[in-house]
C-alpha positions in Angstrom: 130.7 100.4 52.7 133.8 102.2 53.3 137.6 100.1 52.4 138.9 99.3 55.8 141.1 97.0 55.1 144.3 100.0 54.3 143.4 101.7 57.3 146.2 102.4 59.5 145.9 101.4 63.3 145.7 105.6 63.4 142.8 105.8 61.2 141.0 103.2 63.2 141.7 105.0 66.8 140.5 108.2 65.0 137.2 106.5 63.8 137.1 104.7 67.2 137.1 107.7 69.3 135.1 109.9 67.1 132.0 107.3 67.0 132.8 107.4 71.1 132.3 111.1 71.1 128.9 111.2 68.9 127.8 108.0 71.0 128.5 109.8 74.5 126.3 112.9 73.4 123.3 110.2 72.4 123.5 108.3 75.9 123.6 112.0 78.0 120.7 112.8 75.8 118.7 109.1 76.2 119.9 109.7 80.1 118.5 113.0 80.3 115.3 112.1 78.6 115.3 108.8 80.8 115.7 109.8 84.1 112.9 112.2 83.9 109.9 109.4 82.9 111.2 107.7 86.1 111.0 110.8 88.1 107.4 111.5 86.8 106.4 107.9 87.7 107.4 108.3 91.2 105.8 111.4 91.8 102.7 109.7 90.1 102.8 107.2 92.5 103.6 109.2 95.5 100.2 111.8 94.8 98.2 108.5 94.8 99.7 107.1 97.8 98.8 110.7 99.6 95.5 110.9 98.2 94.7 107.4 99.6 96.2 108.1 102.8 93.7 110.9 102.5 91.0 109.1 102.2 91.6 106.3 105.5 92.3 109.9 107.3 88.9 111.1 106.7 86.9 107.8 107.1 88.6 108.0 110.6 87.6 111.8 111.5 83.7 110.0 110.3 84.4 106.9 112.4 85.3 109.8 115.5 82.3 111.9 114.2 80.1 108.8 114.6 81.7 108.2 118.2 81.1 111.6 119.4 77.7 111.8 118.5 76.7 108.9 120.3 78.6 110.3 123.4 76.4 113.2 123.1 73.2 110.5 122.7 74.1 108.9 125.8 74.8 112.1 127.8 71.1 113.2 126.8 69.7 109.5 127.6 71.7 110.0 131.1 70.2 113.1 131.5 66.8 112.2 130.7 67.3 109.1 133.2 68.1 112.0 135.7 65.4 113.7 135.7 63.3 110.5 135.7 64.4 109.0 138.9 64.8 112.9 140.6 61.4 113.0 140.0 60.4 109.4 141.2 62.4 110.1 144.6 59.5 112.6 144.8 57.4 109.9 145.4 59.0 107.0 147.0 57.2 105.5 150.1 60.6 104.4 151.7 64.5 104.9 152.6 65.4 101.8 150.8 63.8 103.3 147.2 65.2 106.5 147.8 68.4 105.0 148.1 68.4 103.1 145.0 67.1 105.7 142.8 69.9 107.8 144.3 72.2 105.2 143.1 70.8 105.2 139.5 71.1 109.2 139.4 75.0 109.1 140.4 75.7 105.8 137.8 73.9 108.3 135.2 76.2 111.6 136.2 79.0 109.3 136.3 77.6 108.2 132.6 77.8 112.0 131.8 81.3 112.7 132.8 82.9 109.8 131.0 80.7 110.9 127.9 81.9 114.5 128.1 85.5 113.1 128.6 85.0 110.9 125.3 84.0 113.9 123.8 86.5 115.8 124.7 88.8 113.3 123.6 87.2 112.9 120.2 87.1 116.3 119.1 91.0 116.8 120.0 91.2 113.6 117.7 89.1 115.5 115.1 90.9 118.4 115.1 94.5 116.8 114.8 93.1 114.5 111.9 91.9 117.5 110.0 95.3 119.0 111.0 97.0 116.1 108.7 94.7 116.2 106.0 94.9 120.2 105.8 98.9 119.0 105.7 99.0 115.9 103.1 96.8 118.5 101.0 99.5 120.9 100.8 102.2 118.5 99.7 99.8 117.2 97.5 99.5 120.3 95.9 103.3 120.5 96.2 103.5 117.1 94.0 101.2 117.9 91.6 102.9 121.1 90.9 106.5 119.4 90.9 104.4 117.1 88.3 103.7 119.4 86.2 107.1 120.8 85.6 108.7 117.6 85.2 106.1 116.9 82.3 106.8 120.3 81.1 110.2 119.5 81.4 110.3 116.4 79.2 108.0 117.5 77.2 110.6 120.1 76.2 113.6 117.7 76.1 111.6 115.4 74.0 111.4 118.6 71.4 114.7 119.6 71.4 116.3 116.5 71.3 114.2 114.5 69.2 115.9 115.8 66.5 119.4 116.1 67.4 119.4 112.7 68.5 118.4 111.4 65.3 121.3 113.6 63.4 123.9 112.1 66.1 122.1 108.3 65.3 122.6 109.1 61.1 126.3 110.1 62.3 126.9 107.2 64.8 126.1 105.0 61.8 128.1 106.5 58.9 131.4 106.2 61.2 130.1 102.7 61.7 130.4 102.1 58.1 134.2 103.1 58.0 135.1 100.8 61.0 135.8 96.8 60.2 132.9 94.7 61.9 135.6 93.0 63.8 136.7 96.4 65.7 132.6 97.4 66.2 131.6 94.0 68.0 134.4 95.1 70.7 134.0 98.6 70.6 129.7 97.3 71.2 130.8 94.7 73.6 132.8 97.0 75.8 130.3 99.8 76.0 127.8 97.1 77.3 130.2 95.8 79.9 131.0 99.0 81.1 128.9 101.7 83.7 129.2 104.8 81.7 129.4 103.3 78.4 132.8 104.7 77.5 134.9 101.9 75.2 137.4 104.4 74.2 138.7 105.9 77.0 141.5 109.1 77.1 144.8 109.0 79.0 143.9 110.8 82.6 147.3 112.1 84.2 148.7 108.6 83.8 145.3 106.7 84.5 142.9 104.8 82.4 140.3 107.3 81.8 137.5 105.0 82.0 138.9 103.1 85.6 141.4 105.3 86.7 144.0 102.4 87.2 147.3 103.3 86.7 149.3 102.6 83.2 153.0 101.9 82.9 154.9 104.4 81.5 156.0 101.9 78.3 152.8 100.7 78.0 151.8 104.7 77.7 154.4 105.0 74.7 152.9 102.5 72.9 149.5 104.1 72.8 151.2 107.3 72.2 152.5 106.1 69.3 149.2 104.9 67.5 151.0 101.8 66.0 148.2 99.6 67.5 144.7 99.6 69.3 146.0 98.7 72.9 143.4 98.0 76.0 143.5 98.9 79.4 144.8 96.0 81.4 141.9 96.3 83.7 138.9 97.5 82.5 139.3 96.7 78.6 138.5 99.9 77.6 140.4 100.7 74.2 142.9 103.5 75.3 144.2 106.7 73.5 146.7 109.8 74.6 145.3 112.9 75.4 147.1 114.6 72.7 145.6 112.6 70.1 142.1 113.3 71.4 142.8 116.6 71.3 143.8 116.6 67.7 141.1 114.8 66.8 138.5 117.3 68.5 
């Protein structure tokens, strides 16, 4: 463990901001890395949402299948019927049973029309249905393809970064070790309280760097002149001029 008990409050800003810097890089990587399982998921999700909706779609074109053939059942029972009383009017012995078989033969046509209507109408319903699956296929193909690069694509961040985040971890830690325990709980705390994780924030054309509030021009001499760790008044964040980060970088 490093002696941090001569450090000036210099030293300390320097340590402060530099374990900022190597910390920033880990959470763009862990970011990076961490949107993409996320994105992967959703996708996941969003193929098997399509290929159900696939599925009810074509248990509906079999339900209008089904329909339609028994349209075309009745239309050849009707026509069957047809023929039947046609040929019974043949044979009748008076008006009254001509007249009612004449009946039955124009209930059956009318039978016939409504059937070939249904029909019609079913095989429109068909051909739209088939229209969406054809469609959802396509963007399922679309997703899985989209899948695949974003598996490809963290597959490949994974590789590459796997080790450079474990060389900016060993860093984080041996700047750790020159930093009193006191100054790393609030340099920890703040980077938990905050969005982006930035506890030591630069000097933004008179602004807080982290929350952009405005700092009083005394207030930005003090921090200018490194004498002491000094906060942002709104935020927390542990503030430095942009001249020192510069000569720190």
């Amino acid at each position: 463990m490093a002696d941090t008990v001569n450090q000036t409050e210099e030293q300390k800003l320097k340590l402060l901001f530099q374990l900022q810097t190597i910390d920033s890089k880990i959470d763009e990587i862990r970011t990076l890395r961490g949107e993409l399982p996320l994105q992967i998921k959703d996708l996941e999700d969003e193929i098997v949402g399509l290929e159900t909706r696939t599925g009810k779609i074509k248990d509906e074109i079999e339900d209008f299948t089904k329909a339609l053939n028994d349209y075309k059942n009745k239309i050849v029972e009707s026509e069957e019927k047809v023929k039947k009383y046609e040929k019974q009017q043949m044979t009748v012995k008076n008006n009254r049973e001509y007249d009612s078989l004449n009946k039955e033969i124009e209930f059956q046509k009318l039978e016939i029309e409504l059937s070939e209507k249904r029909i019609k109408e079913y095989k429109e319903k068909i051909k739209a249905e088939k229209e969406r699956v054809k469609e959802i296929k396509e963007i399922i193909k679309e997703k899985k393809d989209e899948l695949k690069e974003k598996k490809d694509e963290l597959d490949d961040i994974t590789g590459e970064t796997k080790i450079e985040e474990e060389r900016l971890l060993k860093e984080s830690e041996k700047i750790k070790e020159q930093i009193e325990e006191r100054l790393i709980k609030a340099y920890t705390r703040i980077r938990k309280n905050v969005k982006n994780g930035i506890a030591v924030a630069i000097i933004d054309r008179g602004a807080c760097g982290g929350c952009h509030n405005k700092i009083p021009p005394q207030r930005q001499l003090d921090i200018a002149n490194r004498k002491k760790i000094i906060v942002c008044e709104h935020c927390g964040r542990i503030l430095i001029d942009p001249l020192f980060a510069d000569e720190i970088n």
